[in-house]
N, C-alpha and C positions, 0 to 999 in steps of 0.2 A: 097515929103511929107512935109508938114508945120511945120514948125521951125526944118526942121530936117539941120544941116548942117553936110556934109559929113566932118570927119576929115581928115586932110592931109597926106602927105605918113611920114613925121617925126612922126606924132603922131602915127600914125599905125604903125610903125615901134618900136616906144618909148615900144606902149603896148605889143606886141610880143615881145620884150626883156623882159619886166614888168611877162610874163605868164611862160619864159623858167628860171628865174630867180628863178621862185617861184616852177618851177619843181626842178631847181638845191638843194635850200635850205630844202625844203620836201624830198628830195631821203635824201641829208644831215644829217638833222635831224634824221630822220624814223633809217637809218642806223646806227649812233652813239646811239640813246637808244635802237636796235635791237628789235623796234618796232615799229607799226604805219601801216598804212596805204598810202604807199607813189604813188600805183596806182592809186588808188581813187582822191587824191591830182592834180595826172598829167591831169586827165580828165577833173579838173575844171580848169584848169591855164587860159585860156584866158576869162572867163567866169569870174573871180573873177578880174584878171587885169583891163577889162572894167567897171566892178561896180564900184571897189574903186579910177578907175582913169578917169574916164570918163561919169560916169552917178551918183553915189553918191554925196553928195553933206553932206560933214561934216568938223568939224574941227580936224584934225589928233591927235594936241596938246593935245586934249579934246574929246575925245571917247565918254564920257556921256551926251554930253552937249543934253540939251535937243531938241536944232530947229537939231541935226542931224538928218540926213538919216541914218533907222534901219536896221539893218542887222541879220540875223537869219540864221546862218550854221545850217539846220537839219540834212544834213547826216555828225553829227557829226563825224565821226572816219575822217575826212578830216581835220582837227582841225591843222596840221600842213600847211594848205595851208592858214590857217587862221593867223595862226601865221607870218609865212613868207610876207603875205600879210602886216600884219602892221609892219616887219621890212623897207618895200618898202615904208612905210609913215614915217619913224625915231619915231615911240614909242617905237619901240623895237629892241633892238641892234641884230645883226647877231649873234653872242657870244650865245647872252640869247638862242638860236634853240638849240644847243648842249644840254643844259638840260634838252630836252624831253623827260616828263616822271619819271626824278629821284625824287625820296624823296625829295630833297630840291629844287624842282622848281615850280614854278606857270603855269608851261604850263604841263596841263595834256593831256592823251593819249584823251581825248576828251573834249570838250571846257567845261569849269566851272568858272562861275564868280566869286566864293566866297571865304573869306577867308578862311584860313586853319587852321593858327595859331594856335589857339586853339586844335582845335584835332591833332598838329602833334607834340604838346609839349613834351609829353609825350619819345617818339621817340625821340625827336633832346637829350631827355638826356641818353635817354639810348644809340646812339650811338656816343654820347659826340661828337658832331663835333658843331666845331663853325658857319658855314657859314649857319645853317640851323636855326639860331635865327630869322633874320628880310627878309627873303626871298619870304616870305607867304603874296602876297598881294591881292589885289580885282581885279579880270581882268577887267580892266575897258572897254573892250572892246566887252565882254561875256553880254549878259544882263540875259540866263538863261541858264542851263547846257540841252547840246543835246547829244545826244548818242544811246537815248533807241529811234531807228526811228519809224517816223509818227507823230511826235508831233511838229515840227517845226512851219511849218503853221498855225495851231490854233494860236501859241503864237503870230505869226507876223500878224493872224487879230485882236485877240485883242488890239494889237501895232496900226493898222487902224484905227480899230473902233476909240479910241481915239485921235489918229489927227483926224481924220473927224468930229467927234461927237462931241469930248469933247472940246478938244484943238483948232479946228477948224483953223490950223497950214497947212505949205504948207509942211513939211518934210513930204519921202514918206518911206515905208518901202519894203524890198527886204528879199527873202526869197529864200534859194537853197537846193534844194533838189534831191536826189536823186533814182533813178527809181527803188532799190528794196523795198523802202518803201511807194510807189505809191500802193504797195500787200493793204498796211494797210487801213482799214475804216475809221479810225479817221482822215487822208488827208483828205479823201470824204466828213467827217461830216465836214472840217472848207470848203473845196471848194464850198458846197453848203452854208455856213454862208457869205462869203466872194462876193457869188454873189446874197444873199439876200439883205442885207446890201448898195451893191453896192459901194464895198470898191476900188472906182476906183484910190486910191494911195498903192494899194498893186500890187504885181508885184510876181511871181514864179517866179522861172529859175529852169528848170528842167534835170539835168543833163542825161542822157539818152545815158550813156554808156553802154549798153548790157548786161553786168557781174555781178549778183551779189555773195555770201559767196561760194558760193558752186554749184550751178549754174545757166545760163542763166537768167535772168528777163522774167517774162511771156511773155513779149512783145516784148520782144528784140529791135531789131532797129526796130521795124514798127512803126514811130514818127506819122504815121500818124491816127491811133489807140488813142494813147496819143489826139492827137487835137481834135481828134471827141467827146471823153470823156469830156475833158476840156468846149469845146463848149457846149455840152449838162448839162452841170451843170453852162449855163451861165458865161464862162468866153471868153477875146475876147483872142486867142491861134496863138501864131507864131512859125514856123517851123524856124530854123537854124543850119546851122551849128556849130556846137560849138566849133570849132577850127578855124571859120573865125573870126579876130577880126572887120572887115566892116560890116560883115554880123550881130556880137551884137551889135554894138554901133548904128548900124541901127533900130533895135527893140527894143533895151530898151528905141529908141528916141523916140518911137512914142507916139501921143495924146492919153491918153488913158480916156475913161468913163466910162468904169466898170473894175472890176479884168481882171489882165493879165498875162498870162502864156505864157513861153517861153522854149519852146521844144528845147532843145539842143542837137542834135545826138551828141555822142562825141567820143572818143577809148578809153575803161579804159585802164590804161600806155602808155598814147603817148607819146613820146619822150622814151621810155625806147626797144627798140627793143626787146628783147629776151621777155617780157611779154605784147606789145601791145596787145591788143582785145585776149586775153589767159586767159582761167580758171586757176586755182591754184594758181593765184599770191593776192588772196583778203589779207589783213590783213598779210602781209609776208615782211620783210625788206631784202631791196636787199644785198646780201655779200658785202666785202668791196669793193673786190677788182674789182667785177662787174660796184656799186656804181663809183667808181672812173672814168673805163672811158665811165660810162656814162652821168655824168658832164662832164667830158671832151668834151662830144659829144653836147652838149647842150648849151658848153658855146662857140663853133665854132659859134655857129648859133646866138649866139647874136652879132649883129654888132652894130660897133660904132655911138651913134646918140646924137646930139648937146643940142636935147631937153630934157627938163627936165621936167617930168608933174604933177600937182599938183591936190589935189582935188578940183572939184568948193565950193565956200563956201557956208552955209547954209543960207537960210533966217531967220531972226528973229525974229519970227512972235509965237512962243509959249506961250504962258501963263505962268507968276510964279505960282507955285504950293508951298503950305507948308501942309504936313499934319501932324505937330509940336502940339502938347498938343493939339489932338481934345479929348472933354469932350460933356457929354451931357449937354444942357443948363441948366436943373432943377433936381430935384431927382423924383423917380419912383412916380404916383399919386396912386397908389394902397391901399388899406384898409384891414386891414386884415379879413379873413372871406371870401373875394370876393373873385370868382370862376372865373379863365381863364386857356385855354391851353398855356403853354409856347411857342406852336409854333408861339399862334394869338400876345403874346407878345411878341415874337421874331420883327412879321412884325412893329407891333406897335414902335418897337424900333428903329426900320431902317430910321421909316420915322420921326422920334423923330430929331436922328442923322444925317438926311440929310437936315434939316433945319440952323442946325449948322455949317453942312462946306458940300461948293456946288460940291464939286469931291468925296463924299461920292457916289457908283455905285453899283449898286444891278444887279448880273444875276441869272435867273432861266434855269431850264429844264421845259418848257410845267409843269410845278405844284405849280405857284405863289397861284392859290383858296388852294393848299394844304398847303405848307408851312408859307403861309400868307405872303409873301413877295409881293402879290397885294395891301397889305396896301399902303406899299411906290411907289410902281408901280402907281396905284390912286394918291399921294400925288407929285410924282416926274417923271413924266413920260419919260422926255428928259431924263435921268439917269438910266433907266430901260432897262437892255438889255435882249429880250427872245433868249434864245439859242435852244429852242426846245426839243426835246427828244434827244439828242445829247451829254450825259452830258461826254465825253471826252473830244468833244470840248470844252465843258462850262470849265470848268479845264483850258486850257490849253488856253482859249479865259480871261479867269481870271488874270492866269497868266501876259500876254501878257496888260491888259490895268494896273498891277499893276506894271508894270515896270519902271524904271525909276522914282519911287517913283510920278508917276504924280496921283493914285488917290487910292484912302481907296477903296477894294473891298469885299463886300459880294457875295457868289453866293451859292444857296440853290436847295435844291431836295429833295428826299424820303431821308432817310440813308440808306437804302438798296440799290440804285440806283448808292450809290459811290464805292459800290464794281466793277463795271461796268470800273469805271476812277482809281485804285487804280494805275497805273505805270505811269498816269499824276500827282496823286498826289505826290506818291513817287518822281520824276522830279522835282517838286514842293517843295518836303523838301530840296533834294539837291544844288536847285538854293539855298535856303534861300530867297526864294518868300516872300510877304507878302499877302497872300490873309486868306481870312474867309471863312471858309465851313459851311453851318448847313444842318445837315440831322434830317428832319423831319420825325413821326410816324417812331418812334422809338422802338424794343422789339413788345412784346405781347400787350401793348396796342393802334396798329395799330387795332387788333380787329377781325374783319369780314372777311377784307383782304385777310386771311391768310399768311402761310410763308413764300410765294416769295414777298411780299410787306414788313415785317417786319427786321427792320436791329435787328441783333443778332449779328454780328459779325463787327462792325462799333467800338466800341473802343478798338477790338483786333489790326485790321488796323492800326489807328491813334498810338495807342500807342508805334508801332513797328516804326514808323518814329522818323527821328532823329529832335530834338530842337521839337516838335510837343506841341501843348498844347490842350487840350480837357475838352470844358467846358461843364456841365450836370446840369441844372440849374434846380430849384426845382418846381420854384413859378412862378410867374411874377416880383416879385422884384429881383432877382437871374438871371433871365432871359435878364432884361434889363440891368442891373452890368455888366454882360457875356458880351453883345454886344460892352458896352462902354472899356471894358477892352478889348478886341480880336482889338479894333480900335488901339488900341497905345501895342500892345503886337508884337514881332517881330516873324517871323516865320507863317509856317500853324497853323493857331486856328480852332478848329472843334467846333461847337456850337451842343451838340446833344437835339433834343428838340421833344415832345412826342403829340400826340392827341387831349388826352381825358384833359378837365376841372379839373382842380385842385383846393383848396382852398391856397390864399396868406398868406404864414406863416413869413413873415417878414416884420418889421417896413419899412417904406421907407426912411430912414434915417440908417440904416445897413449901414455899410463899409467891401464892399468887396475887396478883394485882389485875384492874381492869388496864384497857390498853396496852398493856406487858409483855411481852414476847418472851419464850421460851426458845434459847440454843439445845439442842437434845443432841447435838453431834455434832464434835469438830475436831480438827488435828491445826496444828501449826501449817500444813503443808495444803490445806483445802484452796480447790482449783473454783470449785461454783458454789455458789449460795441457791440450795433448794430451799423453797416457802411451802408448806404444806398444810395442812390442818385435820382435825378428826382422824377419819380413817385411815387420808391420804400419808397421814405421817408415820406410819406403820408402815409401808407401800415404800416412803421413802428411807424410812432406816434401812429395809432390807434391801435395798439398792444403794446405799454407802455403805451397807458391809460387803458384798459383791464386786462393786468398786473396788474396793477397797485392794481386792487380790489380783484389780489390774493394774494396782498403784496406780488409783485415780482419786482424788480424796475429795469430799465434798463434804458440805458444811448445811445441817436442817435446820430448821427454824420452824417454829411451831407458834404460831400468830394469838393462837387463845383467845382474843378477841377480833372478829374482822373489823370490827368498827366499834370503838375507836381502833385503830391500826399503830400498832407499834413502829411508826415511821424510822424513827433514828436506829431500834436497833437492824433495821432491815439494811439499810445504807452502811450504817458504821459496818456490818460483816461485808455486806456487799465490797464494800472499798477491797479488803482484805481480799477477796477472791477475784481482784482484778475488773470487778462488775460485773460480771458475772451472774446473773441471776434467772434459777427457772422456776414458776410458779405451778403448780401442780395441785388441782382442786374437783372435786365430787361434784360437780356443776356446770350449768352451762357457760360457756366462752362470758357471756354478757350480764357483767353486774356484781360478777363475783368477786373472789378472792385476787386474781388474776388482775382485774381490772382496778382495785383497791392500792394493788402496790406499784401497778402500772400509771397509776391519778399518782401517789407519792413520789418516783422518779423522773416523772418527765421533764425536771428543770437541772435534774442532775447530767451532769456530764459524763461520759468513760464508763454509761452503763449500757450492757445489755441482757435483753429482758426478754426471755421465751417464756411459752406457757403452754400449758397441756391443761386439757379440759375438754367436758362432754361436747362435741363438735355436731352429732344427731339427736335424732326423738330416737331414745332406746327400746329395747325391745325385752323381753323376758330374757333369764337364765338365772345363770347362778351368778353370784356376785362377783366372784372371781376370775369368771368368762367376759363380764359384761365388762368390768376395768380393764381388761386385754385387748377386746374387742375396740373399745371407746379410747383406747390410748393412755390411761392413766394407769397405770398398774406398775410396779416395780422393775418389770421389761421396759417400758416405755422411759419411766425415767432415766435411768440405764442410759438406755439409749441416744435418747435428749442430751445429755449430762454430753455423752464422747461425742456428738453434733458439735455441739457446742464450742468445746477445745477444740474439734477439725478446723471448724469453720474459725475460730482463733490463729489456728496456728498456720492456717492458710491466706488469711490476714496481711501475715508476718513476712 
């Protein structure tokens, strides 16, 4: 085989020490936090020995560095094999394994790169121990949290895509996964991205130990099943043994020109007798005193060898990236009076933004004519990645090129189509990702549609995620604000943005903020405080100038972001309108905007707080049937509005 050199007997000898090493320290582990996953662990040991010391090519000192070789544990609950692994590179002390798992550690039961700090504050005072002050650090070694399987590989093609595409970099990335998550679709949707693309620096390893939670893998050992699959979704598949160390260091050497998958039969708990190739032992820590002598057994079999093996080092060949104070070049060109959908202003904004800084990255699902993200698509095409109808992968392919902070990512669909990806996104809050979501044709004014096309329940989602930010922009000037701020805003930003033409109700010179609320209409004399957002604020201006001619005066408010939620200025107007308050939203009753400002007043006094909102599963029309029909439409508030003072003034 070309450039393949066979290693020698010390080195094979070096790495089968390297794999029984990392079974010892994983039983270790698993067994001291009376948790984990220590079978799973044993089935990968010589599979992870040969990556990280013999086919990886990184800097140990420097886990993040950018020219390294990526690595992507999907069947996270192996996370102590992970760990163990990088005590065999000195970033992490043997000691540090013992903490598996407690409160005050940074190695969780499943890989997570993020800090902690913050949310365990709370904690370290209530159980007043000191040692859990500065302990919470960034796994630098995690790039996103795995656990919830099938999603591993999206993330490590989008890791490809961008060395090949973007970065155009010789680091390659490896990905290992295991066979009861091979069940899941979303594998399928990056296998076929990965050999669309023709991501010939990605690489699987497919653990393909028999066993999975409770029972058997559908396929158990027949690897030969796995290869046919693999091959027919265009990838080039090798059969090994996954406990020969010749037989990976053989295949992971090889030339490769498109994706490649590495079929590893392997025994979950090898080296642990009593549980080899045995159901019951998933997710089970072995007793102590079992543990004991089967390290013992384990560490017979490591003998003594002179060599010492390192990782090859990386090429240095990546691109600096800074995506530090991106701004848009100019402010919004818009007029007021002009008619745009915020969606076509969405695209328009992308491609605005990607003139400004050249790792700005747009992906779609098969819906750039809908979302308008063909603007930039047209405008930046090397930058434009279709994902297809696939939008799990798109998620998790998002994910994966915004890693390592190498590029600003947008990626857009329907909003109803993100209910489809909600456990990529959820992954995605937890890494503390930095990606941009917009879900376009948004609520009832998707229109004709109908229901299965309309998201209704897209800022219940977003809002239930943690650090999450969700912006609902009104206009076209609000629209491109949205996009420049979700650029430099940390965390998932969900941009939700609607259809139908709008008229631009603000100066292009406005200053937006996140969390910020906008008053877009008020007099001295205002009776209620309407909350509205997107479309609905449109809906409700032209129901305070109607008002208006029955000297009724009301007061809008325009939220900009649902979450974070402009709490004070919601209250401080409220006060002013006697408490007064109607919320008025494109959505269903639960989760929404309604419910957002309904969580903010509940501790306040002398408020009262109606809401209008989608109350059925809608049906097809026009849009401006379907807000009639459904109660939200500029009649209805109206409406609502003089309820409201009746029921006030009858009160009295």
């Amino acid at each position: 085989m070309e450039d393949y050199h066979k290693p020698d007997q010390q080195t094979v000898q070096a790495l089968r020490n390297i794999a029984n090493r990392l079974r010892i320290n994983s039983i270790k582990a698993t067994t001291a936090a009376g948790s984990g996953y220590p079978t799973s662990c044993c089935s990968v040991a010589e599979i992870m020995s040969v990556l990280f010391f013999h086919t990886m090519k990184y800097r140990p000192e420097d886990p993040r560095s950018f020219n390294n070789d990526r690595f992507i544990l999907s069947k996270g609950h192996a996370a102590p094999a992970l760990y163990s692994m990088w005590v065999e590179t000195g970033f992490l002390k043997e000691s540090d394994l013992l903490s598996l798992c407690q409160v005050d550690s940074s190695l969780e039961g499943h890989p997570t790169p993020v800090s902690q700090t913050s949310r365990i504050t709370p904690v370290c005072f209530l159980i007043q121990t000191q040692r859990c002050v500065c302990v919470f650090q960034k796994q630098q070694f995690v790039d996103v949290t795995t656990g919830s399987l099938g999603q591993g590989l999206g993330v490590a093609c989008g890791m490809a895509y961008t060395g090949k595409y973007f970065d155009k970099s010789s680091y390659r990335v490896y990905c290992l996964l295991g066979d009861g998550e091979m069940s899941e679709g979303s594998v399928w949707e990056a296998m076929s991205f990965a050999s669309y693309y023709q991501l010939d620096n990605l690489v699987a390893i497919m653990d393909i130990n028999r066993l999975g939670q409770s029972d058997p893998a559908p396929l158990q050992h027949h690897v030969e099943k796995y290869q046919r699959r693999c091959e027919a979704f265009g990838w080039h598949a090798i059969i090994v043994d996954g406990h020969s160390v010749e037989e990976l260091c053989k295949a992971l050497n090889q030339p490769r020109h498109q994706p490649t998958a590495i079929i590893a039969k392997t025994i979950k708990g090898k080296g642990i007798p009593a549980a080899e190739d045995k159901l019951g032992w998933h997710a089970k820590a072995l007793p102590k005193d079992m543990a004991e002598m089967v390290m013992k057994d384990l560490q017979s079999r490591i003998t003594s060898s002179s060599k010492h093996l390192y990782p090859p080092s990386p090429i240095e060949d990546s691109p600096p990236v800074s995506l530090r104070n991106i701004r848009m070049p100019s402010a919004p060109s818009y007029k007021p009076g002009e008619k745009i959908a915020t969606r076509k202003a969405y695209g328009m904004a992308l491609a605005k933004l990607g003139r400004y800084n050249e790792r700005v990255v747009v992906l779609d699902g098969d819906t750039n004519n809908l979302t308008c993200s063909e603007i930039f698509k047209n405008e930046h095409p090397n930058r434009f990645v279709e994902c297809y109808i696939a939008q799990q992968n798109m998620v998790t392919v998002a994910m994966g090129c915004a890693a390592r902070e190498r590029n600003l990512v947008f990626a857009s669909t329907l909003a109803s189509f993100f209910t489809r990806a909600y456990d990529q996104i959820r992954m995605a809050a937890i890494s503390e990702s930095n990606i941009n979501l917009c879900g376009s044709h948004c609520g009832l004014s998707t229109g004709e549609e109908g229901p299965s096309l309309m998201g209704l329940e897209d800022m219940a989602m977003f809002r239930a995620l943690p650090r999450a930010t969700i912006f609902y922009p009104s206009d076209g000037v609000s629209t491109e604000k949205a996009v420049e701020l979700a650029a430099t805003t940390k965390g998932v930003c969900y941009i939700r943005t609607s259809r139908q033409d709008n008229s631009i109700i603000y100066n292009s010179n406005e200053d937006f903020h996140v969390g910020q609320a906008k008053v877009v209409f008020q007099s001295k004399d205002d009776q209620v405080t309407v909350v509205a957002a997107g479309v609905i604020v449109h809906e409700a201006l032209a129901a305070a100038e109607h008002l208006k001619k029955e000297r009724i005066s009301v007061r809008v408010i325009d939220p900009f972001t649902i979450k974070p939620l402009d709490i004070k200025t919601i209250i401080d107007h409220a006060r002013v309108t006697r408490g007064r308050v109607l919320t008025v939203e494109d959505h269903y009753y639960e989760g929404g905007l309604g419910e957002a400002v309904s969580s903010a007043v509940v501790n306040e006094s002398g408020f009262n707080l109606h809401r209008l909102a989608v109350s059925h599963i809608p049906r097809s029309g026009k849009p401006h049937e379907l807000m009639k029909i459904y109660g939200i439409d500029r009649d209805a508030i109206a409406q609502a509005v003089r309820k409201m003072l009746s029921s006030s003034a009858n009160a009295k």
